[in-house]
GUTORLUM-818638 format. One record per residue (C-alpha): z, y negated, x; residue in three letters. Coordinates in steps of 0.2 Angstrom, whole numbers, plus 5000, padded with zeros to 4 digits. Each point is the difference from the previous one (the first is absolute). Layout:
N
ZYXALA...
This chain:
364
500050005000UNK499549845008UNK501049834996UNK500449835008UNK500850125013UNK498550085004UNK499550195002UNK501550115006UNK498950155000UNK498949895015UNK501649935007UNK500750175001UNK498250085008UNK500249895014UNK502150035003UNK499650175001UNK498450005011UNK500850055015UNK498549895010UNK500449844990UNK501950024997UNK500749955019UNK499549834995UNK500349984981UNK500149824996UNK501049954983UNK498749854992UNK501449924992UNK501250005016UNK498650005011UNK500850115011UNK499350155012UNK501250154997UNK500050175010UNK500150144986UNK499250125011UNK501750115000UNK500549964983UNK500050154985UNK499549954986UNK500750104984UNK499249984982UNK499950064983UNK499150034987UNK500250084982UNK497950035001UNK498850015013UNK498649964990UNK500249825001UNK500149995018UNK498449965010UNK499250135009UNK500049925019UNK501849964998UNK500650204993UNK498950055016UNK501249915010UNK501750094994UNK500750185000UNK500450034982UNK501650084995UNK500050084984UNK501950004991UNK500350114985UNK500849944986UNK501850054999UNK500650144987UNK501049994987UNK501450085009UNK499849875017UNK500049854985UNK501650084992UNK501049995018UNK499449855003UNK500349914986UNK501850104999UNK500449955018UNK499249835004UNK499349924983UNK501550004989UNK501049945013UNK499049865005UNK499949964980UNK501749994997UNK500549895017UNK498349884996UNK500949964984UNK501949985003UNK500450164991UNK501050165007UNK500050164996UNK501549954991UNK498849944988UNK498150084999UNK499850195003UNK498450094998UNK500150194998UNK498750115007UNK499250044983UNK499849824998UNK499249995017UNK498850134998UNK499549964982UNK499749795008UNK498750105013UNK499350094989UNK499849894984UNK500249855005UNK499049975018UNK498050065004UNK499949975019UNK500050085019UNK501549925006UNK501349924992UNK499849834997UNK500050004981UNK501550125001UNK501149865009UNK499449894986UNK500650104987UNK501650025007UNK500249815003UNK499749994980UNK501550094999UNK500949925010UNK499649834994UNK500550074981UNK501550085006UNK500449815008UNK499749914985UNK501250114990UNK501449985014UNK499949824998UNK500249964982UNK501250155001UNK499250134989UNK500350135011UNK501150164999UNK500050045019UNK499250085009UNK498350014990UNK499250165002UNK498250004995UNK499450164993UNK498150065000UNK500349964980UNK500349815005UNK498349975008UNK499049974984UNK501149864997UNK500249925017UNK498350035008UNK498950024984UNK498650094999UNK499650145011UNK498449975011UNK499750175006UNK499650154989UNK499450165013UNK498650114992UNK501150174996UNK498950185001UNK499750084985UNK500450164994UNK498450054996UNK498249935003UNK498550024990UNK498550085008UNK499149845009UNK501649915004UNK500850025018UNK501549925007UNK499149905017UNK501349915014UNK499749835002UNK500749885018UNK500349804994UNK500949875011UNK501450034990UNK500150195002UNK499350154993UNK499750044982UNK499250144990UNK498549954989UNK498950114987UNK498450035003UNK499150034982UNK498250064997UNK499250074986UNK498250034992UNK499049964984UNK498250024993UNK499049885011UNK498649985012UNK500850075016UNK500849835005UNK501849985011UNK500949874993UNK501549935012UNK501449904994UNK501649945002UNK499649855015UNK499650135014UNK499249955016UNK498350065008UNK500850135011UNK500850064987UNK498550004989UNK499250095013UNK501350125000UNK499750044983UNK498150045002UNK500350125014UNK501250104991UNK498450014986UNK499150045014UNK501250155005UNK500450054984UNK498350044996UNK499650085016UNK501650105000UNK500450054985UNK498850134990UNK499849864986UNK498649964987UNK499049845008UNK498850004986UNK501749954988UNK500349865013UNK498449924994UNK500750024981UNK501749925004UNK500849835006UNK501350045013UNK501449854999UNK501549995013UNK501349884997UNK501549975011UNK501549914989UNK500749845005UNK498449904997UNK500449835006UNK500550085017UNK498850015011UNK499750165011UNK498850055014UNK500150125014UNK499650195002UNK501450084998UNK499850034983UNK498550125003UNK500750184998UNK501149944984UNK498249924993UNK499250175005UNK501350124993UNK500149874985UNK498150044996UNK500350195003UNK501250014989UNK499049944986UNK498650115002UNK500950155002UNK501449934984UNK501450055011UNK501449885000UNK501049945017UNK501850035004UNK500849834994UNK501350025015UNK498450035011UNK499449855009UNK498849985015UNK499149885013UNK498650005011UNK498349965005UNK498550124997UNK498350015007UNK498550054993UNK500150145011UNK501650064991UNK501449945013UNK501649924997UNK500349855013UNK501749925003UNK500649854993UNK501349875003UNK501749974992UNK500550174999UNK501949955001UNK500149884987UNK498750114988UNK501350165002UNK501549894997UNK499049944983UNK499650174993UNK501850055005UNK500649864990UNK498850034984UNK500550205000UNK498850065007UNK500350195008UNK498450045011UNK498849885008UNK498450035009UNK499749925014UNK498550025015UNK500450125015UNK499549855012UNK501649924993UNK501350145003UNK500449905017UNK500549844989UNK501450114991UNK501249955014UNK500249834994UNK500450064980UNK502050014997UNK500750165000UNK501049994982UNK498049964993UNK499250165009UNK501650114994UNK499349944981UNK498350035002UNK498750155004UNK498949935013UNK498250104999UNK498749955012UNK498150034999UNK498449965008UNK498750054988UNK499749974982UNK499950204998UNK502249995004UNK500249864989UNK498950104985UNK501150165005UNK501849884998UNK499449924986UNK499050094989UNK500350175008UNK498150015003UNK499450115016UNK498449935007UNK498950065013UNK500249865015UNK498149994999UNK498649844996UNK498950094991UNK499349944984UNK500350124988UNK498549964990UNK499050035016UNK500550165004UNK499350104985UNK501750074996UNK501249864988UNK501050114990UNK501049934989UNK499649844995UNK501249874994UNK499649864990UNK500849814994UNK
């Protein structure tokens, strides 16, 4: 963003050129400055806003989000503290039990960190200081998770939760945001049409993409009818529509939503899966495993499929999340048709309408 100060991206290119910054001058002091032996540490909540030639200049240093266990001791041993000193109180007069605390994480913050959970807390603490002063108080007030409605309003964060059962075409995918993980749904079902995909529910090009090789595959893979496919509109709609979504990690949840429609077999609702797929039928790794994990722990879920190139990437998922979850990993579409549907494919490209022998056929 450039302003009467000027360009910090450019002011910050040339600080960090190691051939320009022994002689930095400042314009407004007009002074030469040595920052050849300086660090420099920034951040950033998104890298997409930060120029190219300037990112090419800095190591980046990815940090998780916390989980909901690391937010509950910090607010418990640092935040409420803090609260209560900042506002002349004691513990004399606030306390917060820990159902109170989990609940404020979990209903009443959406975030990595915990910013908006020390804000929260300082609500409380300022209600708990305008009671001690005009002495409507019965000390100590102890705020119970049944409080919060009252005191902090509305809740702003409502978790998708797995369901019990799916219908055939809907799949429970794993989703990353800068605010953690979350499970979505991926939809898809047919009608009497032209053989047109329709794509909905704000998803971006990659994602798109993913949807059309996972047609691709499915028709290639799977003994189906493709004369029907001319006969039927396919639409795939992932909920949450204002949201937007891209990236690829959605492909084998699209993929297994679309085979579970043509053979009418419904998905585990405590199933759910990410990964990217190839046309060739390979499941790639994707990113954010840990807080994915930790969101389908949190929404119920009981197994999760998740690409063999990311088993290394289980290191850095907490223990008591692991313990609750059945942790498959698979590197073709084939092992997630067996998980899921409990179909057994040859791992083979061959076009069955190609090689004289389809079998059974099944149609939209």
């Amino acid at each position: 963003m450039v302003g009467y100060s000027g360009d910090p991206a450019s002011a910050l290119l040339e600080v960090l050129d190691p051939e320009q910054n022994n002689t930095f001058t400042d314009h407004y002091l007009d002074l030469p400055y040595d920052l050849s032996n300086v660090l420099f540490i920034a951040t950033a909540n998104s890298l997409e806003s930060i120029p190219r030639p300037l990112l090419d200049r800095m190591e980046v240093i990815q940090i998780s989000s916390y989980t909901t266990e690391e937010k509950f001791h910090i607010g418990k041993n640092h935040l409420i503290k803090e609260a209560v000193e900042e506002h002349g109180l004691t513990d004399l007069d606030l306390q917060i039990t820990d159902e109170t605390l989990r609940r404020i994480i979990s209903d009443f913050t959406m975030e990595a960190g915990v910013r908006g959970l020390k804000k929260q807390l300082a609500t409380l603490a300022r209600a708990t200081t305008e009671k001690v002063v005009l002495g409507n108080i019965e000390k100590p007030l102890i705020i119970a998770p049944g409080d919060l409605d009252e005191l902090l309003g509305r809740q702003v964060n409502r978790h998708e939760l797995a369901q019990e059962n799916n219908p055939p075409g809907v799949v429970t995918g794993l989703a990353w945001t800068p605010v953690g993980g979350e499970i979505l749904f991926i939809e898809a079902t047919d009608m009497p049409g032209t053989g047109q995909v329709i794509l909905t529910g704000k998803l971006g090009d990659v994602m798109k993409e993913s949807a059309r090789i996972s047609l691709s595959l499915l028709k290639s893979r799977l003994p189906v009818n493709t004369v029907s496919f001319k006969e039927k509109d396919l639409h795939i709609h992932v909920p949450s529509g204002a949201v937007p979504k891209d990236g690829p990690s959605a492909g084998i949840a699209l993929f297994t939503a679309l085979a579970s429609l043509a053979t009418g077999i419904p998905i585990n609702g405590k199933l759910a899966m990410t990964g990217e797929i190839t046309l060739r039928g390979m499941v790639l790794p994707i990113g954010g495993l840990k807080e994915k994990l930790i969101a389908a722990e949190r929404a119920g879920i009981k197994k999760a499929l998740i690409p063999k190139d990311n088993f290394i990437d289980l290191k850095d998922v907490p223990d008591e999340v692991k313990d609750q979850l059945e942790i498959v990993t698979v590197e073709t579409v084939e092992d997630v048709l067996k998980e899921t549907l409990g179909i057994s494919l040859p791992r083979t490209t061959t076009i069955p309408w190609l090689s004289g022998n389809i079998g059974t056929q099944i149609g939209f």
